[in-house]
PATIRO-267647 format. One record per residue (C-alpha): residue number from 0; residue in three letters; x, y, z. Coordinates in steps of 0.2 Angstrom, whole numbers, always signed. Example, Ala and Ser with C-alpha at 12.3 -4.5 7.8 and 13.67 -1.06 7.14 Angstrom:
2
+-----+------+-------+-------+-------+
! pos ! code !  east ! north !    up !
+-----+------+-------+-------+-------+
!   0 !  ala !   +62 !   -22 !   +39 !
!   1 !  ser !   +68 !    -5 !   +36 !
+-----+------+-------+-------+-------+
END
This chain:
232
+-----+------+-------+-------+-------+
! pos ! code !  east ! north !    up !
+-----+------+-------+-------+-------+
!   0 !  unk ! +1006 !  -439 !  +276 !
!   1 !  unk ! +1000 !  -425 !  +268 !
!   2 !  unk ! +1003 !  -411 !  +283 !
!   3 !  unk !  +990 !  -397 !  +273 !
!   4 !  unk !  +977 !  -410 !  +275 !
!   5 !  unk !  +979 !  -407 !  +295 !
!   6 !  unk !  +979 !  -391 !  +294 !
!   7 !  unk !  +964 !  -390 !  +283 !
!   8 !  unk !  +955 !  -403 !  +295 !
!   9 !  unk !  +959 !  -390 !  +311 !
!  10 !  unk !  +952 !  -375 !  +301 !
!  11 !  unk !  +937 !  -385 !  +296 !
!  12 !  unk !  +933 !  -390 !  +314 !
!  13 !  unk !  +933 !  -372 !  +323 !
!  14 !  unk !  +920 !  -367 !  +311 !
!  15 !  unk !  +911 !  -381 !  +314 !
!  16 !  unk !  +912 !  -380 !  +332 !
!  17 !  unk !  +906 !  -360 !  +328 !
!  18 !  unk !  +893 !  -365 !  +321 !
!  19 !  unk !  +888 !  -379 !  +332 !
!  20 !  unk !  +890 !  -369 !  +349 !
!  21 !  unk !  +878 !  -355 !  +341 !
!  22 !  unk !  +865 !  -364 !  +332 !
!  23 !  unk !  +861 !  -378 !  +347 !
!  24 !  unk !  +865 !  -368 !  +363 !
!  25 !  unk !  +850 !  -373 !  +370 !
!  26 !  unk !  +855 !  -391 !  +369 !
!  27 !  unk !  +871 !  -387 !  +374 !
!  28 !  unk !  +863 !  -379 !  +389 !
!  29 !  unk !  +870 !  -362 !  +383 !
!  30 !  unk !  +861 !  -348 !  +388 !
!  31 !  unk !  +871 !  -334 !  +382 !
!  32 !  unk !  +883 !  -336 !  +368 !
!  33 !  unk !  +902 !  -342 !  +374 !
!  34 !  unk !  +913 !  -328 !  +380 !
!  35 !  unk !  +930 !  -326 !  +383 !
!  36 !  unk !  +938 !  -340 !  +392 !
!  37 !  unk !  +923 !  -351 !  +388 !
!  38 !  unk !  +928 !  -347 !  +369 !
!  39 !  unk !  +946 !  -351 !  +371 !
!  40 !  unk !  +941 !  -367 !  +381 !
!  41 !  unk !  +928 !  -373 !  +365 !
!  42 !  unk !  +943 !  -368 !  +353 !
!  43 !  unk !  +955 !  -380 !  +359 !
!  44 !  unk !  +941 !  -394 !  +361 !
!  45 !  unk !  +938 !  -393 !  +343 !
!  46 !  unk !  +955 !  -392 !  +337 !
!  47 !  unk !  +959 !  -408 !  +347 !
!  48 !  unk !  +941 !  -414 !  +340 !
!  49 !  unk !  +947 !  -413 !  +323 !
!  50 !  unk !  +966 !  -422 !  +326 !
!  51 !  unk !  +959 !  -436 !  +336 !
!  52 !  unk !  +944 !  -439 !  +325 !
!  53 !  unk !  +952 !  -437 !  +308 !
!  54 !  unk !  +969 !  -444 !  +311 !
!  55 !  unk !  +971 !  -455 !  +327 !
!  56 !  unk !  +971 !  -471 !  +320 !
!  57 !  unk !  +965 !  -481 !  +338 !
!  58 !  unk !  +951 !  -495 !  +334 !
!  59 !  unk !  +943 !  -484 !  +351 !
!  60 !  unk !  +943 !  -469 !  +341 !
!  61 !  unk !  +937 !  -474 !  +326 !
!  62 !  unk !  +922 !  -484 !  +335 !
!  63 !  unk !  +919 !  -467 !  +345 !
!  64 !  unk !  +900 !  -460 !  +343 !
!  65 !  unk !  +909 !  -442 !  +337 !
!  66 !  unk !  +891 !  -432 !  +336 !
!  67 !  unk !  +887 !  -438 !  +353 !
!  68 !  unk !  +907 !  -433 !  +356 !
!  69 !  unk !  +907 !  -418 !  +352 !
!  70 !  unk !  +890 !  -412 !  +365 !
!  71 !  unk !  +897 !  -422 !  +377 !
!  72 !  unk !  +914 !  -414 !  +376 !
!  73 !  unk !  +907 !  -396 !  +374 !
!  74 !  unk !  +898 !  -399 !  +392 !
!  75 !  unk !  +912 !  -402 !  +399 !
!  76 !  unk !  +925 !  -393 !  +393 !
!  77 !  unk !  +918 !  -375 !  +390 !
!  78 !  unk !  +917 !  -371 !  +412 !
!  79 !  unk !  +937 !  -376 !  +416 !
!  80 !  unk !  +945 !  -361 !  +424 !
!  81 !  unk !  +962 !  -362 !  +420 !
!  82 !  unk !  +972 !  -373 !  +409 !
!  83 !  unk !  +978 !  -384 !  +420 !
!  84 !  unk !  +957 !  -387 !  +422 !
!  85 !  unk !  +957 !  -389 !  +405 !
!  86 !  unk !  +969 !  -401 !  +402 !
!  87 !  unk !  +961 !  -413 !  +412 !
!  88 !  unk !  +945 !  -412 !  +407 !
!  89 !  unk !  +954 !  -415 !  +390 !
!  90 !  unk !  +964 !  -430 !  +393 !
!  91 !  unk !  +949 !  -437 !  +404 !
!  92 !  unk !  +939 !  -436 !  +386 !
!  93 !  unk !  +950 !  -440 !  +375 !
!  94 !  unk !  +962 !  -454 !  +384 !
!  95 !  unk !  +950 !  -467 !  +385 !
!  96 !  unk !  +948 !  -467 !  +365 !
!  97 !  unk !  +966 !  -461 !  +359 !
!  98 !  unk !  +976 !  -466 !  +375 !
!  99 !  unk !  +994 !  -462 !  +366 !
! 100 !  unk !  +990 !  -442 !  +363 !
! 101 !  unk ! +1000 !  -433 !  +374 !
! 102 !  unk !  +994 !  -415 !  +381 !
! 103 !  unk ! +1009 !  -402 !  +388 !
! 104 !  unk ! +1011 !  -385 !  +392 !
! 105 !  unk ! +1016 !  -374 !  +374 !
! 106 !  unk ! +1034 !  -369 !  +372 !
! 107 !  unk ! +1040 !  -382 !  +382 !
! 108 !  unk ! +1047 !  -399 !  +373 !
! 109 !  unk ! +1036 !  -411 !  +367 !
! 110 !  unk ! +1037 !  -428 !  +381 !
! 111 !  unk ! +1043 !  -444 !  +378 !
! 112 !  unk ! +1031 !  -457 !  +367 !
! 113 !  unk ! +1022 !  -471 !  +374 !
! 114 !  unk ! +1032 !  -488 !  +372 !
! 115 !  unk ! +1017 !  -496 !  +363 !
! 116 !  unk ! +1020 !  -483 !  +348 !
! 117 !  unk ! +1037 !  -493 !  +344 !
! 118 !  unk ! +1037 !  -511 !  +349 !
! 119 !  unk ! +1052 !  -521 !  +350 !
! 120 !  unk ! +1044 !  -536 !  +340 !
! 121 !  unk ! +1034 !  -533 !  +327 !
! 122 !  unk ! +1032 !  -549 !  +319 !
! 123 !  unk ! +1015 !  -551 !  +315 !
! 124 !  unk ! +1009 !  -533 !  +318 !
! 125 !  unk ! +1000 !  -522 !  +305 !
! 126 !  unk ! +1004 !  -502 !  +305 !
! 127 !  unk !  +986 !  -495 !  +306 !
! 128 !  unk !  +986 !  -477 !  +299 !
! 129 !  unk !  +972 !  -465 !  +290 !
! 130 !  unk !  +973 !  -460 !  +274 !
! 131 !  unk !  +963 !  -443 !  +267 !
! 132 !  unk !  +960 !  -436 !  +249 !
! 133 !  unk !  +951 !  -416 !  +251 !
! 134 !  unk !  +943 !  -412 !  +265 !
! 135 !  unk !  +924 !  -419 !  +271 !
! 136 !  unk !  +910 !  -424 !  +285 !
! 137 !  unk !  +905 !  -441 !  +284 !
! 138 !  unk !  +887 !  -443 !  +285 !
! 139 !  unk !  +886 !  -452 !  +302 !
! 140 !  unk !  +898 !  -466 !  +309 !
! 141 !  unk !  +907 !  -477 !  +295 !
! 142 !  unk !  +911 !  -495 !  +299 !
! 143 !  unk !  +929 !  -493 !  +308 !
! 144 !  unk !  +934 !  -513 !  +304 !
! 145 !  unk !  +948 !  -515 !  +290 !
! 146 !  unk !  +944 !  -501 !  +278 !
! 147 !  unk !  +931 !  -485 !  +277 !
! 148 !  unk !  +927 !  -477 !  +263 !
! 149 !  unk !  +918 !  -460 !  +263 !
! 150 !  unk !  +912 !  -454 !  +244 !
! 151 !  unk !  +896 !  -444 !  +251 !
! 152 !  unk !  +907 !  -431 !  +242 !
! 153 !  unk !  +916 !  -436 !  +227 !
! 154 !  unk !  +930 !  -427 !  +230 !
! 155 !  unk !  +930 !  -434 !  +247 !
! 156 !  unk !  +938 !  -451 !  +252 !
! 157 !  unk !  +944 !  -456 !  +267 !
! 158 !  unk !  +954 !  -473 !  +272 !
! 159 !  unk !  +959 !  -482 !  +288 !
! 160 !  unk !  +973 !  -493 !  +284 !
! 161 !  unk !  +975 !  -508 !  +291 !
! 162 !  unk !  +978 !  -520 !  +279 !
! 163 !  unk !  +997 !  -525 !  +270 !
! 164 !  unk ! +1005 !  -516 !  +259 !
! 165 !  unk !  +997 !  -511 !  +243 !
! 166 !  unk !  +979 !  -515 !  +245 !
! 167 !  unk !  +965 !  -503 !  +249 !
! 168 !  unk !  +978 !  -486 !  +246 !
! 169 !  unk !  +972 !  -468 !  +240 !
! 170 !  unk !  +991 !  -464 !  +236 !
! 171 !  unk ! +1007 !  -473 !  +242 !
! 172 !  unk ! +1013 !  -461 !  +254 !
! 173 !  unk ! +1007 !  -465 !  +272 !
! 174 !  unk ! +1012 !  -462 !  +290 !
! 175 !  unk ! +1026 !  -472 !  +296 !
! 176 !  unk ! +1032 !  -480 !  +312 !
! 177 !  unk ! +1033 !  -468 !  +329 !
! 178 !  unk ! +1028 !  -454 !  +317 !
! 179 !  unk ! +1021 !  -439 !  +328 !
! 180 !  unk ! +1015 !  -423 !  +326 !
! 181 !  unk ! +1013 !  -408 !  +338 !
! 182 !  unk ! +1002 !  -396 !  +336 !
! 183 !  unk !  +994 !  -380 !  +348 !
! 184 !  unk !  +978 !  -382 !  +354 !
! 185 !  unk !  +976 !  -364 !  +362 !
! 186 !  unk !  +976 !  -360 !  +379 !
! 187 !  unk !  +994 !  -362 !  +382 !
! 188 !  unk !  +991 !  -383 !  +378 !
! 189 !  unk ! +1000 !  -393 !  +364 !
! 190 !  unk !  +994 !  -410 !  +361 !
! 191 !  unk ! +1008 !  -425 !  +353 !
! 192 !  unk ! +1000 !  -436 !  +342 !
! 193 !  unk ! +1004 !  -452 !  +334 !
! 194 !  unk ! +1001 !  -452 !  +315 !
! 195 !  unk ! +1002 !  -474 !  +316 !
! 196 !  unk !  +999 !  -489 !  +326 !
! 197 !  unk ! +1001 !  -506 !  +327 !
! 198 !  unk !  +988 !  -517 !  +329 !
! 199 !  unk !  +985 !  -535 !  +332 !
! 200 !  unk !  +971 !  -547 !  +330 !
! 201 !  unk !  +960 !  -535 !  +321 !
! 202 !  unk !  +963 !  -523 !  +339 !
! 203 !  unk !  +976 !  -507 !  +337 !
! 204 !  unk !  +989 !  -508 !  +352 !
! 205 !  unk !  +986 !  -497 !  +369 !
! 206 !  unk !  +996 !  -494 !  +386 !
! 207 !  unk !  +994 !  -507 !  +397 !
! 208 !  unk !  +987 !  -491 !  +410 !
! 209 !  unk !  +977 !  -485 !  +398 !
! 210 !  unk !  +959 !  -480 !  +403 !
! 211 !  unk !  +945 !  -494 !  +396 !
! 212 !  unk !  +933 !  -482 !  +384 !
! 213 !  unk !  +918 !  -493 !  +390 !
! 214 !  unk !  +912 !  -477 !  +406 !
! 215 !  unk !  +914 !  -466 !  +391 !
! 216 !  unk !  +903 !  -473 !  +379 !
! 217 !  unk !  +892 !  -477 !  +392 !
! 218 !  unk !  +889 !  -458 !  +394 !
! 219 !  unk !  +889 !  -456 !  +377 !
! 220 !  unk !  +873 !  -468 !  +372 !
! 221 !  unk !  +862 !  -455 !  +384 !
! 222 !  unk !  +867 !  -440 !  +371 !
! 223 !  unk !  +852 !  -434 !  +360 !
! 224 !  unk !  +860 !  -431 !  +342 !
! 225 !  unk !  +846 !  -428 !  +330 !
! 226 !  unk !  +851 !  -410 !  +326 !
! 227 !  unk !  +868 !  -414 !  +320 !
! 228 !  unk !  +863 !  -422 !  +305 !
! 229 !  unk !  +861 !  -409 !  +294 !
! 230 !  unk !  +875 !  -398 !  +302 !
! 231 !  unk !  +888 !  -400 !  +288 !
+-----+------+-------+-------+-------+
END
C-alpha cells in the first residue's frame, strides 16, 4: 500500500468538500457559510469521506451512492455540538457501509479489530483490497463487482481486487491480511481502518451485528445530485 496515496486522497477531499459546501449551500440548506464548529464538524466528515470511499474495500461501500453521500452526510453532520455528537452521527453514516472502521477519542489507543478482519479459516476466502495509481474523481459510480477500472484521467487507475493472485494488479504490492491504518479525523476523533477484507461468494465479510445498509440507501435514493457532476 502506498501510504502517500492516503494522504494525497485526504487532502484532495477537504478541498472538495471546500468547494462543495460553498458552491451548493443552498442545496445543502446552508444559509450562511460554515463557521466554526460547523467547519471543524465538515472537516472530519470529509476526511472520513475520502478513507471510506477510497480505501474501505466492503462490497457496501463500494455499492455506496457517494454524490448522494456526501449531501446526505453534510446534513447531518455539520449541527453535532460536541464530539461525542459527532461521533455518532458518524458511525451511524458510515457503519452501515464499512461496518469494520472503528472511531475513538485522539491520543488514546487504537481498539481492538473486528474478529471478521482475521478469520480462523480461510479456506476458500479471497482478500478483497483497492489498489490506486495518482490521484482522481471517477466520473459517477463504477460497477463495484470483481474489478473497477477508472482511466477518465489517464494518469488515473483505480482497482478493487478481488480476484487471486496475479490477475487484474496495477503493481504487486497490495494490502495484507488485518492491515489497519489509523488516522485523525479532527475534532479530537481518530478513525481505525482496515486496508483488506475477506470475502466470500462474490460478498466481502461483515460483523454478524453489523447495521444492514438497506435504511441508508433508502434515504439515499431521495438525494437530488445533478450538480455534482461537474464539481471535479
Amino acid at each position: 500500500m502506498r501510504r502517500s496515496t492516503l494522504v494525497a486522497a485526504g487532502l484532495v477531499l477537504l478541498a472538495g468538500a471546500a468547494a462543495l459546501t460553498y458552491t451548493y449551500r443552498d442545496t445543502l440548506d446552508l444559509t450562511d457559510p460554515p463557521r466554526g464548529e460547523q467547519v471543524e464538524n465538515l472537516r472530519a466528515f470529509a476526511t472520513l469521506y475520502g478513507y471510506v470511499r477510497y480505501f474501505h474495500p466492503s462490497d457496501a461501500a463500494a455499492n455506496t451512492d457517494w454524490d448522494a453521500f456526501a449531501i446526505h452526510g453534510v446534513r447531518q453532520v455539520r449541527n453535532a455540538a460536541n464530539r461525542a455528537e459527532l461521533r455518532a452521527e458518524l458511525e451511524a453514516l458510515f457503519e452501515p457501509i464499512a461496518p469494520t472502521i472503528q472511531l475513538y477519542r485522539t491520543g488514546n489507543e487504537p481498539p481492538t479489530p473486528a474478529d471478521v478482519l482475521a478469520p480462523s479459516d480461510t479456506a476458500g476466502l479471497n482478500l478483497v483490497a483497492w489498489q490506486h495509481q495518482g490521484i482522481g474523481f471517477s466520473q459517477g459510480n463504477v460497477p463495484s463487482k470483481v474489478r473497477r477500472l477508472n482511466d477518465s484521467l489517464r494518469t488515473y487507475r483505480s482497482i478493487r481486487l478481488n480476484r487471486p493472485p496475479g490477475r487484474d494488479r496495477l503493481f504487486e504490492a497490495h494490502a495484507a491480511p488485518k492491515e489497519m491504518t489509523a488516522k485523525p479525523l479532527g475534532r479530537g476523533l481518530s478513525v481505525q481502518l482496515p486496508l483488506a477484507l475477506y470475502g466470500e461468494a462474490g460478498q466481502t465479510l461483515r460483523p454478524a451485528n453489523a447495521p444492514s445498509p438497506s435504511a441508508l440507501r433508502d434515504s439515499l435514493s431521495h438525494v437530488e445530485t445533478p450538480m455534482l457532476k461537474n464539481l471535479f
